[in-house]
C-alpha positions in Angstrom: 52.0 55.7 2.1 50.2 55.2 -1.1 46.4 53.8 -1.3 45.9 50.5 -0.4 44.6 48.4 -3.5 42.3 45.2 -3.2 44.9 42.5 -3.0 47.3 44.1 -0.2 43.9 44.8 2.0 44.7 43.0 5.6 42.0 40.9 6.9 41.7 41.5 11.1 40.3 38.1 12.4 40.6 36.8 16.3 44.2 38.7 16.5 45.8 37.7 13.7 46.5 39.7 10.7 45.7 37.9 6.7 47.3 39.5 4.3 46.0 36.4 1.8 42.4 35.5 1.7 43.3 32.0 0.9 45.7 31.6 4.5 42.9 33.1 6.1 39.8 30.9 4.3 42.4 27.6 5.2 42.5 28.8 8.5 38.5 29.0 8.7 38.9 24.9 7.4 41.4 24.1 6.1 42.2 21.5 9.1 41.4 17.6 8.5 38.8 17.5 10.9 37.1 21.5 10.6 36.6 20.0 7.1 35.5 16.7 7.1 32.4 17.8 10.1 31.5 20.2 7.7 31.0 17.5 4.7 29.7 15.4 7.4 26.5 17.6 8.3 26.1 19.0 4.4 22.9 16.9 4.8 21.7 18.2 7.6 22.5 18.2 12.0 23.4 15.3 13.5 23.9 14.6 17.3 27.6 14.8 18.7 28.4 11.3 19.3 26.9 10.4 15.6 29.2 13.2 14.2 32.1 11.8 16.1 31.8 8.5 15.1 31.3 9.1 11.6 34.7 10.8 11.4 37.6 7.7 11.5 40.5 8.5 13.4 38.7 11.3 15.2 39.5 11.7 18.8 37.6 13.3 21.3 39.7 16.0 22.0 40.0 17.0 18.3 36.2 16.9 18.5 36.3 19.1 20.7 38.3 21.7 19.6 37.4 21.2 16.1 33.6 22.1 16.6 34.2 24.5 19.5 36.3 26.4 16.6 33.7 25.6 13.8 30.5 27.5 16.5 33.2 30.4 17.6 34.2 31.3 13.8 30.1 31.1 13.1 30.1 27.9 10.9 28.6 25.2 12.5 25.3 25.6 15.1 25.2 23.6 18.4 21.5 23.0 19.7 20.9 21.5 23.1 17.7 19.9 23.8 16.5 19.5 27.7 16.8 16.4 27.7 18.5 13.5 30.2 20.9 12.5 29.3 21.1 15.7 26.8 20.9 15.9 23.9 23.5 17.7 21.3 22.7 18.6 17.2 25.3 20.4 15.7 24.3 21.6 11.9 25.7 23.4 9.8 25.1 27.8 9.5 23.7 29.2 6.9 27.2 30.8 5.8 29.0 27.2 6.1 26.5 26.0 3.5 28.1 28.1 1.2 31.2 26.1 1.4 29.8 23.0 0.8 30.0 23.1 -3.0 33.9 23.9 -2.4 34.1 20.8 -0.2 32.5 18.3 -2.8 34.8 19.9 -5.5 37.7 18.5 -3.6 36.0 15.4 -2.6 35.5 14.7 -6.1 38.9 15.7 -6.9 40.4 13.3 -4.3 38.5 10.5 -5.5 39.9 11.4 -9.5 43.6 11.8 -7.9 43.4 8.1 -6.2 41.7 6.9 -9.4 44.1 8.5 -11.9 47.0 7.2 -9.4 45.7 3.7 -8.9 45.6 4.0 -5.4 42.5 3.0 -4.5 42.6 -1.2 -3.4 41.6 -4.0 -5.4 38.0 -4.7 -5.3 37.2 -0.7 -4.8 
């Protein structure tokens, strides 16, 4: 077998095999709701029902599994104060900030799309 070269370079992560960067970064968010909490705490932590309720159509489960994913993979932080009830920040990792200016790129692109398309509605 001959020497591997940079683009045919497997990526190992949680048991699954990448053989694109791109599958694997989409992986990391490239879910509606891994993405849109991370452009919801680009301005800093918020508490978990805030976050929740900032994100429309956002269930509780998908919450759930969303962020759980988000802390496992090393993106988002989850601090837990003593408190009673307690209380819950999730902000965003120091790596996860690095995505940021990724996620306003396509941000700004969606809102050029809907504008070149005329689909935004009448008074917008």
């Amino acid at each position: 077998m001959g020497k591997e070269s940079e683009d045919t370079k497997v990526i190992n992560y949680d048991g699954n095999e990448y053989k694109c960067s791109l599958a694997f970064a989409l992986r990391l968010i490239g879910d509606k709701y891994k993405s849109l909490i991370l452009f919801h705490l680009k301005d800093g932590g918020m508490r978990s029902g805030e976050l929740q309720k900032s994100i429309e159509g956002l269930s509780n489960r998908m919450f759930t599994f969303s962020i759980r994913a988000l802390e496992k993979d090393g993106l988002v932080k989850r601090e837990v104060y003593p408190e009673v009830p307690p209380k819950v920040v999730y902000e965003l990792s120091p790596l996860a900030k690095t995505i940021i200016p990724i996620i306003l790129e396509l941000d700004k692109w969606g809102q050029s799309f809907a504008k070149e398309n005329h689909l935004y509605a009448p008074g917008e």
